[in-house]
DSSP file (Angstrom, degrees, kcal/mol; ACC not computed):
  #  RESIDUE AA STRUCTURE BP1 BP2  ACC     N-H-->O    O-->H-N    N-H-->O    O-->H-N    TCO  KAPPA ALPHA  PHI   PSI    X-CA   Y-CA   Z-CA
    1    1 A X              0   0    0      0, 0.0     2,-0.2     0, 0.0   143,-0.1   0.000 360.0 360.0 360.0 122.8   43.3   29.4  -66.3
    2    2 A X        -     0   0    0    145,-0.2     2,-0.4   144,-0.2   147,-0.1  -0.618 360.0-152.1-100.3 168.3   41.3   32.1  -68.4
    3    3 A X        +     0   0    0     -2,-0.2     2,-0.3   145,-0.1   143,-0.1  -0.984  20.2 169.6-152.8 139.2   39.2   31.4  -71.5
    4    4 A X        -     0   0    0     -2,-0.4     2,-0.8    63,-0.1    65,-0.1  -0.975  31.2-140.3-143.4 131.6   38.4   33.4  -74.2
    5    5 A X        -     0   0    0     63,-0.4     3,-0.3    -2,-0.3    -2,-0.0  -0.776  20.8-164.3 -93.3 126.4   36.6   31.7  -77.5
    6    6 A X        +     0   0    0     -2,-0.8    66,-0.9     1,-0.2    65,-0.7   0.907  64.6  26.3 -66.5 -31.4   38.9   34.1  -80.5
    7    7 A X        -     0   0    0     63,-0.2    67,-0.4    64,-0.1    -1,-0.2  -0.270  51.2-169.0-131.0  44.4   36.1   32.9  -83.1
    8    8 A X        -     0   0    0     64,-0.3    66,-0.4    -3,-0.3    47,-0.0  -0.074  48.1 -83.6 -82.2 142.6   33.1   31.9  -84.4
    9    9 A X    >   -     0   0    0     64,-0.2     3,-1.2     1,-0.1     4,-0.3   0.305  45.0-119.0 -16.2 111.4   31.6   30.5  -87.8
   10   10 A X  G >  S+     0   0    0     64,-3.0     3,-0.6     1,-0.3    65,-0.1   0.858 115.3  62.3 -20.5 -49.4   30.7   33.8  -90.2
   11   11 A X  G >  S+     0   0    0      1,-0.2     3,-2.5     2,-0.1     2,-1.1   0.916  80.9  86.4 -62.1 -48.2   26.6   32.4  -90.0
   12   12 A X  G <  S+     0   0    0     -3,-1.2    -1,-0.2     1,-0.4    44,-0.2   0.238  81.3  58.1-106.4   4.5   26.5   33.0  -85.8
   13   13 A X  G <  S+     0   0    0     -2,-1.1    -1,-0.4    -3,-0.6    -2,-0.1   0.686 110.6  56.9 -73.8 -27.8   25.5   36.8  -86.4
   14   14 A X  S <  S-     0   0    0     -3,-2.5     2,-1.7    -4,-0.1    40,-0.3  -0.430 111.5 -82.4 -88.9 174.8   22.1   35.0  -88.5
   15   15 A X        +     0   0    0      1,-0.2    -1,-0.1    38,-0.1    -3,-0.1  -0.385  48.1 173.9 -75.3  61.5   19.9   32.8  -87.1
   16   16 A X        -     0   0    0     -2,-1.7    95,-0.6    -5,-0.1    -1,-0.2   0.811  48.4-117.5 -51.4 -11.7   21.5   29.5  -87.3
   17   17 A X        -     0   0    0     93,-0.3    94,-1.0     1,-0.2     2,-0.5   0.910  41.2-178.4  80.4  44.5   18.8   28.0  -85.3
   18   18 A X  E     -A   52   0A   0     34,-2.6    34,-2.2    94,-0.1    -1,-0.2  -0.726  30.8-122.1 -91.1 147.9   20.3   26.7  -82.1
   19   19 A X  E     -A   51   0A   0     -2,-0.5     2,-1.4    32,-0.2    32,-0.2  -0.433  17.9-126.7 -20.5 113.5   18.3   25.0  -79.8
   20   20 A X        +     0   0    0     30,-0.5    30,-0.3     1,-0.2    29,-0.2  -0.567  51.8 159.6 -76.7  68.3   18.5   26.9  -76.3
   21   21 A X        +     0   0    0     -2,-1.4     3,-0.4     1,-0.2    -1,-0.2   0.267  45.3  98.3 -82.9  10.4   19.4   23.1  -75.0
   22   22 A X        +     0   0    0      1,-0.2    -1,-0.2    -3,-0.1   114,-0.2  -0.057  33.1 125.9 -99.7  51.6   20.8   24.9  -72.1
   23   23 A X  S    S-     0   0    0     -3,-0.1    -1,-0.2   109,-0.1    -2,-0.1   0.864  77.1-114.3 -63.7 -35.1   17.7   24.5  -69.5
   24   24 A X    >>  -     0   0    0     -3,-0.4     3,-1.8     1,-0.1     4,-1.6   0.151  28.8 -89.3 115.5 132.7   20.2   23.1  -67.0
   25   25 A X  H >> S+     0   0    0      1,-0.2     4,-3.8     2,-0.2     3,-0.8   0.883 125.5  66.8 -52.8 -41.6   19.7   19.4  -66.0
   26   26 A X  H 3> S+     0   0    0      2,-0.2     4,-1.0     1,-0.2    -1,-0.2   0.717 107.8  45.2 -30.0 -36.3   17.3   20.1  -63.1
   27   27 A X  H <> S+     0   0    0     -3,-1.8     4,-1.0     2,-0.2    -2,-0.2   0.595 107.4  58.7 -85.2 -18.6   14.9   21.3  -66.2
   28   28 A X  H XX S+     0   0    0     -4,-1.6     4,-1.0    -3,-0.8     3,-0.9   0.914 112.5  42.3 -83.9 -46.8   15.9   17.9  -68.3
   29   29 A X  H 3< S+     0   0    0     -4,-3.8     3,-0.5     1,-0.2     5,-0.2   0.851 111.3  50.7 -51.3 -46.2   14.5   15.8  -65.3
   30   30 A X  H >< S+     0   0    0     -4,-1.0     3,-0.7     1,-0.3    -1,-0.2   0.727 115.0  44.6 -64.2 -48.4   11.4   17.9  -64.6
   31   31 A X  H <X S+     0   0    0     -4,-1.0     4,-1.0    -3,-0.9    -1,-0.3   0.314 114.8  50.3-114.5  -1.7   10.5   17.6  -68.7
   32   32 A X  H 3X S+     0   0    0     -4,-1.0     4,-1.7    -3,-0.5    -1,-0.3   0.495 110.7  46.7 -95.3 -24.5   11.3   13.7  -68.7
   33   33 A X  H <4 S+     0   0    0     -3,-0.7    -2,-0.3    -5,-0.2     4,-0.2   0.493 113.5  50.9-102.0   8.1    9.2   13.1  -65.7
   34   34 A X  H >> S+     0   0    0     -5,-0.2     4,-1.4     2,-0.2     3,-0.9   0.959 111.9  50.9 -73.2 -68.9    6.3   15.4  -67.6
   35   35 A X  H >X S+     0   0    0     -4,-1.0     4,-1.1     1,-0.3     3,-0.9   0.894 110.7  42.7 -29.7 -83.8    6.7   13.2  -70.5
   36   36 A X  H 3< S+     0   0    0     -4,-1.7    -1,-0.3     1,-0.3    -2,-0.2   0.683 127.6  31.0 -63.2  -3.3    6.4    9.9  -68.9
   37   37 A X  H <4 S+     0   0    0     -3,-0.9    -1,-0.3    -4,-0.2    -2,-0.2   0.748 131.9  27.3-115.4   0.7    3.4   11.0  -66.7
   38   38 A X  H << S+     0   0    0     -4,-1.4     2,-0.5    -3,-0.9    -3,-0.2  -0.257 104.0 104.2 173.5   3.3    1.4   13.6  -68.7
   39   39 A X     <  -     0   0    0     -4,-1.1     3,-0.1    -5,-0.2     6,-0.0  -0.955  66.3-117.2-119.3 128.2    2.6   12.1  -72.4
   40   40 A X    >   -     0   0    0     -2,-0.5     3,-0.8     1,-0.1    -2,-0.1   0.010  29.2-103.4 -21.9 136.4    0.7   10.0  -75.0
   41   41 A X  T 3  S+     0   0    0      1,-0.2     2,-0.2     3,-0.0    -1,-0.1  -0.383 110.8   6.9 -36.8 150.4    1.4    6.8  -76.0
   42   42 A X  T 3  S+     0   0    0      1,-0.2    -1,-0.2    -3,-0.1     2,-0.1   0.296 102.3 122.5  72.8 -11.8    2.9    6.9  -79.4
   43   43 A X    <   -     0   0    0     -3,-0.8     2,-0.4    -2,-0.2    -1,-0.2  -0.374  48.8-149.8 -73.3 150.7    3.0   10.9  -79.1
   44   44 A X        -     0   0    0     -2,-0.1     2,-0.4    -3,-0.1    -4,-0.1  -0.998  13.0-170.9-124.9 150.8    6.8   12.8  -79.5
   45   45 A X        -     0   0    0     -2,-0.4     2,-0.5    -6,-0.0    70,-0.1  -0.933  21.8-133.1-150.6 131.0    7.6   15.4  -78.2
   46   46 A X        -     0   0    0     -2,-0.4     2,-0.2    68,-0.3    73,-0.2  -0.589  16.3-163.5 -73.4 116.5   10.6   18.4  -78.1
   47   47 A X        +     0   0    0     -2,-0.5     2,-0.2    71,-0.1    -1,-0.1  -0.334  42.8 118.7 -82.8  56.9   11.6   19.2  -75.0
   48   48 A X        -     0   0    0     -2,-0.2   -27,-0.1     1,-0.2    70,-0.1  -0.371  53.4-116.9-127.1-161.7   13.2   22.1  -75.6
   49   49 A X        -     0   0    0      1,-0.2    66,-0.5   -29,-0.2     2,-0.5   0.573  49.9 -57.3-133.0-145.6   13.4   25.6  -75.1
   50   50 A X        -     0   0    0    -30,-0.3   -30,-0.5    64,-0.1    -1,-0.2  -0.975  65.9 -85.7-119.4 145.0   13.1   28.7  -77.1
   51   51 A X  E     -A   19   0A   0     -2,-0.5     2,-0.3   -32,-0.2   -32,-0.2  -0.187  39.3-177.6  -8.8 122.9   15.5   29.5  -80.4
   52   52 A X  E     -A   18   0A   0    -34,-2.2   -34,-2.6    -3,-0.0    -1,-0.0  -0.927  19.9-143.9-120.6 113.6   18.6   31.0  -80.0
   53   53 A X     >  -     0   0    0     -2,-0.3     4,-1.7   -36,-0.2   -38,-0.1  -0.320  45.9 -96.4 -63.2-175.0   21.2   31.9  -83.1
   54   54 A X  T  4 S+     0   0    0    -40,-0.3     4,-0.2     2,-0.2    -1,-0.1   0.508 122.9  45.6 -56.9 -11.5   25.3   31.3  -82.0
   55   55 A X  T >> S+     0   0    0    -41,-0.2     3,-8.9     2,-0.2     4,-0.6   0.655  97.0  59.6-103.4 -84.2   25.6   34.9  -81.1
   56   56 A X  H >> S+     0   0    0      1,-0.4     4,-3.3     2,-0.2     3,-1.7   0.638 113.7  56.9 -46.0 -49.3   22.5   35.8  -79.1
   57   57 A X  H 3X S+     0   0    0     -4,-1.7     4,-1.2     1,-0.3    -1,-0.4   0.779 110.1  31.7 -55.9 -13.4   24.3   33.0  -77.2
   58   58 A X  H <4 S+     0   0    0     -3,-8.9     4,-0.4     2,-0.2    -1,-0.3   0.242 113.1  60.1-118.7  27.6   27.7   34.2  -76.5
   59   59 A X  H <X S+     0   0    0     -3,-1.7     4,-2.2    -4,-0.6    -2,-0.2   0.424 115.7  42.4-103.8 -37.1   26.5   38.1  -76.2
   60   60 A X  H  X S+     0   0    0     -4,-3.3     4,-1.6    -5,-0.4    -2,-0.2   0.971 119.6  43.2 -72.4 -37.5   24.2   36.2  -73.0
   61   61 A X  H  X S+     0   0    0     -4,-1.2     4,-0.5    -5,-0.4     5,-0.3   0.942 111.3  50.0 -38.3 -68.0   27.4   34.4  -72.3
   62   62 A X  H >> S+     0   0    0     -4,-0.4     4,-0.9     2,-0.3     3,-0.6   0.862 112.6  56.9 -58.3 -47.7   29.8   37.8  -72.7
   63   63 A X  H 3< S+     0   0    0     -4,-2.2    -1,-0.3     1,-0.3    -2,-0.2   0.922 112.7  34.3 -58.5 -78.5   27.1   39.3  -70.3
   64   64 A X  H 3< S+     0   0    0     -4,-1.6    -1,-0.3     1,-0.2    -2,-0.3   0.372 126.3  34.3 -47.8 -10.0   27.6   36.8  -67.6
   65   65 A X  H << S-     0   0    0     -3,-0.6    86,-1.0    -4,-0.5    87,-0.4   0.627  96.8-125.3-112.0 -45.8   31.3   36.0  -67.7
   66   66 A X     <  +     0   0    0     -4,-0.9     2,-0.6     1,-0.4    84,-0.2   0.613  68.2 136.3  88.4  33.3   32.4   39.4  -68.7
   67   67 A X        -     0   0    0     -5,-0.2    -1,-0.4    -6,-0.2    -2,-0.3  -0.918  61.8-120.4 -87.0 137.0   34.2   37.7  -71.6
   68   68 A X        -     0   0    0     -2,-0.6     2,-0.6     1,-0.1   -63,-0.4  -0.020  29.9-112.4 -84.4-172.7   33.5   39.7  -74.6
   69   69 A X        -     0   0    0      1,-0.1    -1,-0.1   -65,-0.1   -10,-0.1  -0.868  47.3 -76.1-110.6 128.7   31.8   37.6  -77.1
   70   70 A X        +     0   0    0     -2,-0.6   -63,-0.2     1,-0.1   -64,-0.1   0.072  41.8 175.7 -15.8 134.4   33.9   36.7  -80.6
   71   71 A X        +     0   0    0    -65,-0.7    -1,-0.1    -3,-0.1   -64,-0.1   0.633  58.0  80.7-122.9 -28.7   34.0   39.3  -82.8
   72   72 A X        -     0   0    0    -66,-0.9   -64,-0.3     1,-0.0     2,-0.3  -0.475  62.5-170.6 -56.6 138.1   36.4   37.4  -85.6
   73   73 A X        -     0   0    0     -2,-0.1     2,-0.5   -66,-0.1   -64,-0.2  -0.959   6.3-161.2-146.7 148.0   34.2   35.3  -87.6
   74   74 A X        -     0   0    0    -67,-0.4   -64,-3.0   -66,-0.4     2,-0.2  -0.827  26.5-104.6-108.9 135.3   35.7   32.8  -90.1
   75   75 A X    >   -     0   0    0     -2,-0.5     3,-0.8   -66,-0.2     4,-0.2  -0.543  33.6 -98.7 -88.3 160.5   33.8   31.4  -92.8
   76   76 A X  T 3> S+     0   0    0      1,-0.3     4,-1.4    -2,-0.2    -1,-0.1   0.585 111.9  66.4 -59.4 -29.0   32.4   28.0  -93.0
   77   77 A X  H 3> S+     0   0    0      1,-0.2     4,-0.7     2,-0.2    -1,-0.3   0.439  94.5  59.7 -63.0  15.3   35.5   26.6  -95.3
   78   78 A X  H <> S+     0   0    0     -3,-0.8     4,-2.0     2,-0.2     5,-0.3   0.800 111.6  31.2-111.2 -48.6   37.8   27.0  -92.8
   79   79 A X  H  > S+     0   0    0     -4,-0.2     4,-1.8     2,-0.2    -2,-0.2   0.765 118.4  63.5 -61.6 -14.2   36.3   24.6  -89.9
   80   80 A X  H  X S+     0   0    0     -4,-1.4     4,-2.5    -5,-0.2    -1,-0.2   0.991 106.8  36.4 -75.2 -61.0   35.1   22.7  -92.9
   81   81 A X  H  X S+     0   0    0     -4,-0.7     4,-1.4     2,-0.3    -1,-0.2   0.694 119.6  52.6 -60.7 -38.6   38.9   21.9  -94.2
   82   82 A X  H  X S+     0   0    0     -4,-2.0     4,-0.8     2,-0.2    -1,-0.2   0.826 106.6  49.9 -80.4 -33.8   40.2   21.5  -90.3
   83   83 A X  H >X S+     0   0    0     -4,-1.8     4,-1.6    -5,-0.3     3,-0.9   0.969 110.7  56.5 -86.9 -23.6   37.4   19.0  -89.4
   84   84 A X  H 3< S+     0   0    0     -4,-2.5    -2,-0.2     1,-0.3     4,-0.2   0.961 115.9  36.3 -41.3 -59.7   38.6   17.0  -92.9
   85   85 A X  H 3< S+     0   0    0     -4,-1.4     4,-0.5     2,-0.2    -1,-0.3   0.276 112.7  53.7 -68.2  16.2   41.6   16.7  -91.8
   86   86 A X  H XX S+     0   0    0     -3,-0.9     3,-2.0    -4,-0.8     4,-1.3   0.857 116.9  46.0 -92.9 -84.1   40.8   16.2  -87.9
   87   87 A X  H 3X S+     0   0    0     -4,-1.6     4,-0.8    12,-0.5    -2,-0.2   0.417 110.1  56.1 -44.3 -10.2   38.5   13.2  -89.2
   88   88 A X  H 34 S+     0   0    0     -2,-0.4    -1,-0.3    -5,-0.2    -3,-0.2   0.968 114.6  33.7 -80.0 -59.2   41.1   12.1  -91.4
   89   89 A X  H <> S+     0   0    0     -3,-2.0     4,-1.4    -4,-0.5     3,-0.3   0.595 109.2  66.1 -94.5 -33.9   43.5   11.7  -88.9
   90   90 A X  H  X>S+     0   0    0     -4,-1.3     5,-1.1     1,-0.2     4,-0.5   0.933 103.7  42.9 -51.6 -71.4   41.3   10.8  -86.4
   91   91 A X  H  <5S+     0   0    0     -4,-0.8    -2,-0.2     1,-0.2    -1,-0.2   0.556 105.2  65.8 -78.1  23.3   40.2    7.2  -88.0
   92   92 A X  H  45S+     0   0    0     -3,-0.3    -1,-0.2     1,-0.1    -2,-0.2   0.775 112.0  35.5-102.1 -25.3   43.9    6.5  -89.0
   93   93 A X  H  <5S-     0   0    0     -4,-1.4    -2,-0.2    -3,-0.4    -3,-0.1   0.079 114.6-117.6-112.7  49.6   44.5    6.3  -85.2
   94   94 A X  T  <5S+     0   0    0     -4,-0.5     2,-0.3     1,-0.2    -3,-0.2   0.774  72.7 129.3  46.6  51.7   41.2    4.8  -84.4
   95   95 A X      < -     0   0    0     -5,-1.1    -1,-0.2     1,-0.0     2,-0.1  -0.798  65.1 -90.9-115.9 168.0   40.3    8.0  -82.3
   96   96 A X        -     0   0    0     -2,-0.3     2,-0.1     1,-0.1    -1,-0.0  -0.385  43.2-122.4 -54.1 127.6   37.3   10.6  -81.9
   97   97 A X        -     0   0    0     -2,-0.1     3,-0.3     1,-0.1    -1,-0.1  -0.263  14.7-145.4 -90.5-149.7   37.9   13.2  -84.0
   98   98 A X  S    S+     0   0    0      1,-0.3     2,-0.4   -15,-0.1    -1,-0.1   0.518  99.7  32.2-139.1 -13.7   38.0   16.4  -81.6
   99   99 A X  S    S-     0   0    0    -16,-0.2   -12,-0.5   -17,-0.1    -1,-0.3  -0.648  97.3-148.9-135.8  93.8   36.4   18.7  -84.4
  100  100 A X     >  -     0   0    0     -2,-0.4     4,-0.6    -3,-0.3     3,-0.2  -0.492  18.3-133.1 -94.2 144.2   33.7   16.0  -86.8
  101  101 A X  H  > S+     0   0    0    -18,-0.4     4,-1.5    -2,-0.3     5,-0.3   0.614 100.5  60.1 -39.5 -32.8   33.0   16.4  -90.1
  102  102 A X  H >>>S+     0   0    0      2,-0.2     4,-4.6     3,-0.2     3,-2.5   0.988 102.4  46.8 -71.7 -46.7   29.4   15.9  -89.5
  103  103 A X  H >>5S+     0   0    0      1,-0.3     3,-1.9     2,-0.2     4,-0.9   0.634 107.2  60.0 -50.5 -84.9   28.7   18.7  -87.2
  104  104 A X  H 3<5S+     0   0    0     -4,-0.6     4,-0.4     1,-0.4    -1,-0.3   0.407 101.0  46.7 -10.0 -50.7   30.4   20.6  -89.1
  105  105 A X  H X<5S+     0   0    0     -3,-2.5     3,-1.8    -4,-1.5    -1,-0.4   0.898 112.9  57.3 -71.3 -44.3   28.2   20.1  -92.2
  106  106 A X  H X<5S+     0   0    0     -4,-4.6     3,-2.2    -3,-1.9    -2,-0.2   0.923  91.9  66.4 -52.9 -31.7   25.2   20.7  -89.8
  107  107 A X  T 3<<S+     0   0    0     -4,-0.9    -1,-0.2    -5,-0.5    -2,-0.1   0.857  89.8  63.0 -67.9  -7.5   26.2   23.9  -88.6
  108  108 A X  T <  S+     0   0    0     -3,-1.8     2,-0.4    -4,-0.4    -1,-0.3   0.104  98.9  68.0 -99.0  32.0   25.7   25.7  -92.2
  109  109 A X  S <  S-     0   0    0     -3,-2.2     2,-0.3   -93,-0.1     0, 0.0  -0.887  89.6-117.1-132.0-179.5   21.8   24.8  -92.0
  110  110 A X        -     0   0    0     -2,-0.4     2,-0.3     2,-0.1   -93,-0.3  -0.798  27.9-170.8-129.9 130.3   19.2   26.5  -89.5
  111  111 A X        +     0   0    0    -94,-1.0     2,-0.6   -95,-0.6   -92,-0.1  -0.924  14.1 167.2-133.5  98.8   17.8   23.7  -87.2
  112  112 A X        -     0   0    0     -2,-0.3     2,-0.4   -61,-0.1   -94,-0.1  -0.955  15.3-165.4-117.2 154.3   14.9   25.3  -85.3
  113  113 A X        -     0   0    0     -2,-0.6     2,-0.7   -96,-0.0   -62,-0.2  -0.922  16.7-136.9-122.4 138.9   12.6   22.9  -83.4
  114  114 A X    >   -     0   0    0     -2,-0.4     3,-0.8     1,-0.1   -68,-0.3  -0.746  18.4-177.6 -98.9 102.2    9.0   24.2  -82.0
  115  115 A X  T >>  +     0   0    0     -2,-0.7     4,-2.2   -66,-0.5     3,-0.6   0.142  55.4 115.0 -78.7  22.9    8.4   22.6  -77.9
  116  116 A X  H 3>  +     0   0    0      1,-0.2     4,-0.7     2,-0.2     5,-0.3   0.700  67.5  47.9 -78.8 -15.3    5.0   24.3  -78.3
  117  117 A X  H <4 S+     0   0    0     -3,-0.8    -1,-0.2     2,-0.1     5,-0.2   0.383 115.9  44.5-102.8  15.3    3.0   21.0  -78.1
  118  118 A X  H <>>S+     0   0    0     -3,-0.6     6,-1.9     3,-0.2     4,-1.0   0.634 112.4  51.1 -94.1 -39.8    4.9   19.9  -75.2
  119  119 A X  H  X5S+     0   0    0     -4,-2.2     4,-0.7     4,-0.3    -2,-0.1   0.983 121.2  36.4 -53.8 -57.5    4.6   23.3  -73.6
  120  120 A X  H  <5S+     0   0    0     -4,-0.7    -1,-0.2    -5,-0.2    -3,-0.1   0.984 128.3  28.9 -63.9 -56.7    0.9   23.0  -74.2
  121  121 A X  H  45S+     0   0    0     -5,-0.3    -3,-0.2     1,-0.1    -2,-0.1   1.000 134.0  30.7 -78.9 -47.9   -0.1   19.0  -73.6
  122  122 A X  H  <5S-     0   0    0     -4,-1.0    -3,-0.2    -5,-0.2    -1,-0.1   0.431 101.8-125.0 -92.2 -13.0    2.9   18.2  -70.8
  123  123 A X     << -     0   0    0     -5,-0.7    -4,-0.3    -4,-0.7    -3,-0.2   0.945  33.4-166.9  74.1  27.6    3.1   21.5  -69.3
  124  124 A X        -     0   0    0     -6,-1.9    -1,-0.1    -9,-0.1    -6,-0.0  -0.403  16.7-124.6 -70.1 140.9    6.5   21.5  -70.0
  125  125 A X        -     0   0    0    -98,-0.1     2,-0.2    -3,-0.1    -1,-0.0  -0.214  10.4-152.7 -86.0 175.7    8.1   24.7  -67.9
  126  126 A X        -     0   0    0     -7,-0.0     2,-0.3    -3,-0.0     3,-0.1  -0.660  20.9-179.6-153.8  80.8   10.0   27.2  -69.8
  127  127 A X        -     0   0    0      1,-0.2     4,-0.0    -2,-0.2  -100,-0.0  -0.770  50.5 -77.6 -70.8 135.7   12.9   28.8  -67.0
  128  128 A X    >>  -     0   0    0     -2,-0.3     4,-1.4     1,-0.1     3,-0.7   0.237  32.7-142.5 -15.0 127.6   15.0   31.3  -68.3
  129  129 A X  H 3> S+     0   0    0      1,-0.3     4,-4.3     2,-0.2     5,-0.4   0.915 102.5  60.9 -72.5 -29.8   17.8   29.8  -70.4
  130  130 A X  H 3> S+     0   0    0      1,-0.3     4,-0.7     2,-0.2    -1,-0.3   0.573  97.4  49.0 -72.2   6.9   19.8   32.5  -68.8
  131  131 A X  H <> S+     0   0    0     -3,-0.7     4,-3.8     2,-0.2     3,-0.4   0.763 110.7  61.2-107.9 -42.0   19.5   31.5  -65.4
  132  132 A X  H  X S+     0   0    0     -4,-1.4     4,-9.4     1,-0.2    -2,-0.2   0.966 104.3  42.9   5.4 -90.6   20.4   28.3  -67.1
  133  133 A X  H  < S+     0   0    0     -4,-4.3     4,-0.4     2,-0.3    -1,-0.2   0.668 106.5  60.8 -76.9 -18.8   23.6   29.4  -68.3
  134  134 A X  H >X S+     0   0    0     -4,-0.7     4,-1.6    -3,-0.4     3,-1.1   0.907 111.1  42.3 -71.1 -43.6   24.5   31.1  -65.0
  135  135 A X  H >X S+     0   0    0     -4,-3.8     4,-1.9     1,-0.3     3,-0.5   0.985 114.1  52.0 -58.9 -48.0   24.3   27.8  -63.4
  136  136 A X  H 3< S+     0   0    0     -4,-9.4    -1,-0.3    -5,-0.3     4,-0.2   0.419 111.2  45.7 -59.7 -13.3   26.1   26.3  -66.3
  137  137 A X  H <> S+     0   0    0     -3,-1.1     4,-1.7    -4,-0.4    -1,-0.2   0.311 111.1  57.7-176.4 -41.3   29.2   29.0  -66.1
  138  138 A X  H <X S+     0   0    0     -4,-1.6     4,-3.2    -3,-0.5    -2,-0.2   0.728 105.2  42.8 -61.6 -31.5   29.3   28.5  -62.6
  139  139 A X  H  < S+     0   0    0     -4,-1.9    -2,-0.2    -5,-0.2    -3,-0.1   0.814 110.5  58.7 -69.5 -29.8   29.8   24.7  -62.6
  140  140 A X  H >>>S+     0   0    0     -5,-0.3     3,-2.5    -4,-0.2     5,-1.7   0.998 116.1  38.9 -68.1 -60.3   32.5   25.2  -65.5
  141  141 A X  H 3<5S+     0   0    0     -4,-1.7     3,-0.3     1,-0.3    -2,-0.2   0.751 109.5  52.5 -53.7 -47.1   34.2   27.4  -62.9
  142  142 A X  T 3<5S+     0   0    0     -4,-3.2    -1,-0.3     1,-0.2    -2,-0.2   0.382 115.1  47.7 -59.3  -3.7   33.7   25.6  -59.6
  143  143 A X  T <45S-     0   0    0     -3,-2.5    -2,-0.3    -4,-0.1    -1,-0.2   0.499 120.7-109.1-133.3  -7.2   35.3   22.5  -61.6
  144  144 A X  T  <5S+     0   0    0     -4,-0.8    -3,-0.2    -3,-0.3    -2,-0.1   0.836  80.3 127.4 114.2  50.4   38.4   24.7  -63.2
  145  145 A X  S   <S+     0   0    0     -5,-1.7     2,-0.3     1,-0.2    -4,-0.2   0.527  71.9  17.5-109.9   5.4   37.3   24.8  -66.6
  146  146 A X  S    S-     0   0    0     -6,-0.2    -2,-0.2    -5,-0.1    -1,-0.2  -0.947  77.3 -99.9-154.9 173.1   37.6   28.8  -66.9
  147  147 A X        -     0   0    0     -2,-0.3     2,-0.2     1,-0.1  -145,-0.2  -0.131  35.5-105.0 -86.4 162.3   39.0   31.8  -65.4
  148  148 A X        -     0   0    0      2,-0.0     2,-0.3     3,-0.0  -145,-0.1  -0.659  42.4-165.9 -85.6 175.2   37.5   34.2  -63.2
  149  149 A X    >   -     0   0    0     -2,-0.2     3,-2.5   -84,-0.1   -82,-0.1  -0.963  39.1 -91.2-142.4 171.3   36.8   37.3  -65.0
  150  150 A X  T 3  S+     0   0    0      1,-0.3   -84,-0.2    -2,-0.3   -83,-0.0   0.647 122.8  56.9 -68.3 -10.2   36.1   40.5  -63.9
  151  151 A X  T 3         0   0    0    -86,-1.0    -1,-0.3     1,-0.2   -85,-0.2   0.623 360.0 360.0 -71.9 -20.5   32.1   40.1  -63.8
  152  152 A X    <         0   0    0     -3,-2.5    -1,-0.2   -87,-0.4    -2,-0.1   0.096 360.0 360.0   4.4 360.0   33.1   37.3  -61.6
């Protein structure tokens, strides 16, 4: 099986503001057992990463897989109109829809979050997302959810 994504959202060259949420689960434990030992009562706190737009992720992706990174980008009325009707169609036969309407309205706004008073009060670690996302790319692979490719 190969994988190639053909497309992304028009915004994912700007800074859409994702989250780097790809720390790897080994980093989600670490920053949950920081938090319960090293966090205030009554305090919140992001455990998250550094910023990343949708491209600077799939140009680190295109680097590790040796898939090129989208180059088509479609503007936002077009996933906008598929996830209406995906959602449509979706609650008439009481399913998930597979593309939802909300996300979809979320992606056209910049969500950046600052983990600099976790980093600072909890110690929270900050590993390379990319080392991240080689573990993540590897799992996908070892579990037959992409192709090899030649960077493989």
């Amino acid at each position: 099986m190969t994988f190639r994504i053909q497309a992304c959202l028009a915004a994912a060259d700007r800074d859409l503001g994702v989250l780097a949420a790809t720390m790897g689960r080994l980093d989600d434990a670490v920053r949950h057992l920081l938090a319960a030992e090293r966090g205030r009562t009554g305090e919140r706190y992001i455990l998250g990463h550094r910023n990343l737009s949708l491209k600077e992720i799939f140009d680190i992706l295109a680097g590790i897989t040796g898939v090129p990174a989208p180059r088509l980008r479609v503007p936002h009325w077009v996933p906008f109109v598929a996830s209406v009707v995906d959602t449509s169609f979706a609650r008439l036969r009481g399913r998930t829809p597979r593309l939802p309407l909300d996300a979809v309205k979320l992606s056209r706004h910049p969500m950046y979050f600052d983990a600099g008073k976790a980093v600072r009060e909890l110690g929270l670690p900050q590993s390379p997302v990319e080392a991240a996302l080689v573990r993540a790319v590897a799992w996908f692979r070892e579990n037959g959810y992409g192709g090899r490719s030649a960077a493989a």
